[in-house]
N, C-alpha and C positions, 0 to 999 in steps of 0.2 A: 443675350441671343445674338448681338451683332457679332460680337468680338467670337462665340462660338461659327458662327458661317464665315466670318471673315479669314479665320485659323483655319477652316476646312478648303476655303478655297484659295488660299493661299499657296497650302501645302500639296491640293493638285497641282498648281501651274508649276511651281517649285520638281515634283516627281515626276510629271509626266514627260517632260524633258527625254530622248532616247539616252538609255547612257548602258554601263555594263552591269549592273544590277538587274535593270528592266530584263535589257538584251536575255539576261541568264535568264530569268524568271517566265518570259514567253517560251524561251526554249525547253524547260521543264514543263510548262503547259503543256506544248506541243507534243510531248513527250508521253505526257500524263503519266510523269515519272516523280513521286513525291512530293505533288504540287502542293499540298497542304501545309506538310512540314517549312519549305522552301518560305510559301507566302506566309506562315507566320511566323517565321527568322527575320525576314525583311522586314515585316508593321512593327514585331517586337522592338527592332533595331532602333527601329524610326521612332517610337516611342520613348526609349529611353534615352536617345539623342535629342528629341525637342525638348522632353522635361529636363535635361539638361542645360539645353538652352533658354529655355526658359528662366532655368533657375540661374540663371548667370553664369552658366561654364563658358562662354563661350568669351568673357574677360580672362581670365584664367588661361583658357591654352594660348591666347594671343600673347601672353605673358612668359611663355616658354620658346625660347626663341630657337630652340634646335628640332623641336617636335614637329615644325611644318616642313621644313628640310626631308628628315626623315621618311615622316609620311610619304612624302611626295617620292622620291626616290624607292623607297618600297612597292608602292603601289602602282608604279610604272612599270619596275620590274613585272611584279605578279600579270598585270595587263599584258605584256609587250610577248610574256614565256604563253598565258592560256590563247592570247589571239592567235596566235602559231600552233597551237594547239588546233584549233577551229579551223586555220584554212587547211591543214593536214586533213581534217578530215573532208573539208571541200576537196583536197585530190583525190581520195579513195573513191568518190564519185556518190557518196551520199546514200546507198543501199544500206551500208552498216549503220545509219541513225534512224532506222527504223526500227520502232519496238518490237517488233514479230520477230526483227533478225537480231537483235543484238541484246543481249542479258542485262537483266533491271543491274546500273549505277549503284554500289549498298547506299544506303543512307548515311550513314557516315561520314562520307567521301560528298554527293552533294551538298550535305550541311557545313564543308570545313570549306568549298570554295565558294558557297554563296557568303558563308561570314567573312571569308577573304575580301572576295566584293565591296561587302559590306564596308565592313570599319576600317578597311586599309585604303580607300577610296576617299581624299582627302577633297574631293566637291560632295560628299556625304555630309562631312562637318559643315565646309561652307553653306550648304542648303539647308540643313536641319537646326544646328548648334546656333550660326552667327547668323546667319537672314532671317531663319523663323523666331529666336532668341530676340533678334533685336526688334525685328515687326512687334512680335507678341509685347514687348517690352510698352510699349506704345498705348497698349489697349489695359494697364494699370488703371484700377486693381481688378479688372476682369482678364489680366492675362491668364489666369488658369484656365478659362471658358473657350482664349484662343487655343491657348496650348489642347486642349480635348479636341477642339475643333479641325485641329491641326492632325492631329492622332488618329482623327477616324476620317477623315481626308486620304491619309497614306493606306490605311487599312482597307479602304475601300477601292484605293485603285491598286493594289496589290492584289485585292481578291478577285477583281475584274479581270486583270492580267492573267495571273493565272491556270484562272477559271474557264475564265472566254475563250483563250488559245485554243478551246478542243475544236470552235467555231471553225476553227481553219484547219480542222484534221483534214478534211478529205482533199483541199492543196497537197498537201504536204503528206500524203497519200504516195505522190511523185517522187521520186528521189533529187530531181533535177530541182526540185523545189526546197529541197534540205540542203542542195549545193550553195543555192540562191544565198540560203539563210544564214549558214555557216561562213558565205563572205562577210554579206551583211557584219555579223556581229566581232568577225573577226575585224575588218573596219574599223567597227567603232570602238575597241577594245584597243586595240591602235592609236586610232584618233586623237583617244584620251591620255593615253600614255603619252604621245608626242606634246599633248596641250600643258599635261604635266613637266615634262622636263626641260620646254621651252619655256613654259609659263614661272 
């Protein structure tokens, strides 16, 4: 029971962190645009990254010396092309990312940039694979009980995220308040990208 709470609270302080996953994720709340699909791409993600880690992948990719290179430079990219994306739509002035006005996203198209996000997001690995991997590692032979604990940690504030954003619909009712957010994430989508290619 320890090593399960301690997996679960581990893996909030770990996720809850703002980053461009989250970022996406509030904004499909907000949206209340395929939030279900969205938050269970992300827990699924998260899940098969800690069992991962868990299970000792997280020796292994450190073992590959060109795959963190890579990553990084990919995932910079992707950040650096959608944050520009996002202040683009900060200039239109924020009317068009209202639902009323602007035609549902297919699904599709949301699930290929949240998994983008996702797995190309190389503090993804570091947080799930090699720090939850190596914590859980610790708590032998109840790392399994971390690893669950860890699993429904992300699961849960994935669905809080998600779910909750509608909490703030009637902000963001404003357009000026979608300008706000569209900096917001475009920032930190930035942020990250710069932390990547200087880091």
């Amino acid at each position: 029971m320890t090593a399960l709470i301690h997996g679960y609270l581990v893996s909030l302080s770990l996720i809850a962190a703002i980053g461009s996953q989250n970022a996406f994720v509030l904004r499909q709340g907000l949206r209340r645009e395929h939030v279900a699909a969205v938050v269970a791409v992300c827990a699924l993600s998260d899940a098969i990254l800690i069992t991962a880690g868990i299970a000792g992948m997280g020796t292994l990719i450190a073992s590959i010396p060109w795959l963190g290179p890579a990553m990084r430079w990919f995932g910079a990219a992707f950040l650096l092309v959608y944050g520009a994306l996002r202040f683009r739509a900060a200039l239109q002035g924020g009317e068009a990312l209202l639902p009323a006005n602007k035609p549902s996203v297919p699904l599709i198209k949301v699930l290929l940039i949240c998994l983008t996000l996702t797995w190309a997001n190389p503090h993804v690995y570091l947080d799930t694979v090699l720090l939850i991997g190596s914590i859980g590692s610790q708590y032998a032979p109840d790392h399994w009980s971390f690893a669950v604990g860890a699993i429904f940690g992300s699961l849960s504030f994935f669905v809080a995220l998600g779910f909750g954003a509608r909490l703030l619909s009637g902000l963001f009712e404003n357009p000026k308040a979608w300008v706000m957010l569209e900096i917001i994430v475009g920032c930190t989508m930035w942020a990250i990208a710069a932390s990547l290619l200087l880091g």
